[in-house]
C-alpha positions in Angstrom: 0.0 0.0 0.0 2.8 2.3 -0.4 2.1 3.3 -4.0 -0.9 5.5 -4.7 -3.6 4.6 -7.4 -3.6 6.7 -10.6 -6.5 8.4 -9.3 -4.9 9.8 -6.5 -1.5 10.7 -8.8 -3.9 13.0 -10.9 -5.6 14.6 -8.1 -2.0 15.3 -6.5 -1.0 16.4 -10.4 -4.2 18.7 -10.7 -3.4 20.1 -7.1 0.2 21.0 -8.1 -1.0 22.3 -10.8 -4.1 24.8 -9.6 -1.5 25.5 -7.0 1.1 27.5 -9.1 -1.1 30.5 -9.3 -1.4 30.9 -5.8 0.2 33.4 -3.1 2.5 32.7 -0.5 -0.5 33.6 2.0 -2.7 31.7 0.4 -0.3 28.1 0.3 -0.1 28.5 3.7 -3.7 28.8 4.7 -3.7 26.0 2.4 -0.8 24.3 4.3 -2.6 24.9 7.7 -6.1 23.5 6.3 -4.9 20.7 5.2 -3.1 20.0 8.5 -6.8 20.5 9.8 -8.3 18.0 8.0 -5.8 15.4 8.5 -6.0 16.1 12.7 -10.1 15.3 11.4 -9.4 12.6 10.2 -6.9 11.1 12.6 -9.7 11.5 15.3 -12.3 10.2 13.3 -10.3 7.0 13.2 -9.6 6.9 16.4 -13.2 7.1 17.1 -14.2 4.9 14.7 -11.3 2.3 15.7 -12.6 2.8 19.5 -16.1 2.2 18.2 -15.2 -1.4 16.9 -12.9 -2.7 19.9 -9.8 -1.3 18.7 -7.6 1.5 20.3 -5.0 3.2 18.7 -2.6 6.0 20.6 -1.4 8.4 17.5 0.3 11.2 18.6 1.2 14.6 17.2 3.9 15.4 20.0 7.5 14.1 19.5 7.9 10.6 20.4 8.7 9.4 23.9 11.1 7.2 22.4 13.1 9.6 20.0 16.2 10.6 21.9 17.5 14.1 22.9 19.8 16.1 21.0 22.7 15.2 23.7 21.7 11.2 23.5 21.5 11.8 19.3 25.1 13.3 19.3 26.3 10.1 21.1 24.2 7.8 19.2 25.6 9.6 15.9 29.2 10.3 17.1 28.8 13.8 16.5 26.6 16.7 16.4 23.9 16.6 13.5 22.9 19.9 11.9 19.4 21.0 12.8 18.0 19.6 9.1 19.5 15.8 10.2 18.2 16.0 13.9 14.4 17.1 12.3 14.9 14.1 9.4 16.0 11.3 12.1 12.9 12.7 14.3 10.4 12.5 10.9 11.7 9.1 10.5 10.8 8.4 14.3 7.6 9.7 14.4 6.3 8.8 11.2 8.0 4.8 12.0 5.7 5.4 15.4 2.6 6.0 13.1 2.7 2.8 10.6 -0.2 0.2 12.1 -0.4 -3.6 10.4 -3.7 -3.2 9.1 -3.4 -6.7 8.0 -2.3 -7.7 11.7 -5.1 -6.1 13.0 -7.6 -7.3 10.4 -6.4 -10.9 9.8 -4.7 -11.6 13.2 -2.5 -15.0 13.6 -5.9 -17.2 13.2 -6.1 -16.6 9.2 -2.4 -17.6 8.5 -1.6 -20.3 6.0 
């Protein structure tokens, strides 16, 4: 599931696209609304999951488990620049965010 479906490669082409003409103000409230909807959607899942016996802890704060700068400097060896401390935090929140649907769905009783 990690490509997307034509469908959604047009609509992403046709956003770029309408996009081009826009302001700098105007991307952002853009930016911001679409942040909006996704923090929506997020807790209509969690409802929704809740709903059906399933509960799921997504976070927006930085992980619990993503080390300090000091504990990233000794993990590394040396001090990352700002850009390489935000990437390895992206990678560890977004890592904390994947879910098995399969798992969740199927469990251990539907395996070959």
């Amino acid at each position: 599931m990690d490509r997307l479906t034509q469908e959604q490669q047009f609509l992403l082409k046709r956003v770029e696209m309408e996009a081009q003409h826009l302001t700098k103000e105007e991307l952002i409230d853009s930016l911001v609304d679409c942040w909006e909807a996704r923090f929506r959607l997020k807790q209509a899942f969690t409802e929704y999951s809740r709903d059906a016996g399933m509960a799921f802890r997504l976070e927006e704060a930085r992980s619990p488990y993503a080390p300090d700068m000091e504990d990233l400097t000794q993990m590394l060896g040396y001090e990352p620049t700002d850009e390489e401390a935000l990437d390895y935090y992206q990678q560890v929140f977004e890592s904390n965010m994947e879910v098995d649907m399969d798992e969740i769905v199927l469990g251990h009783d539907n395996e070959p």
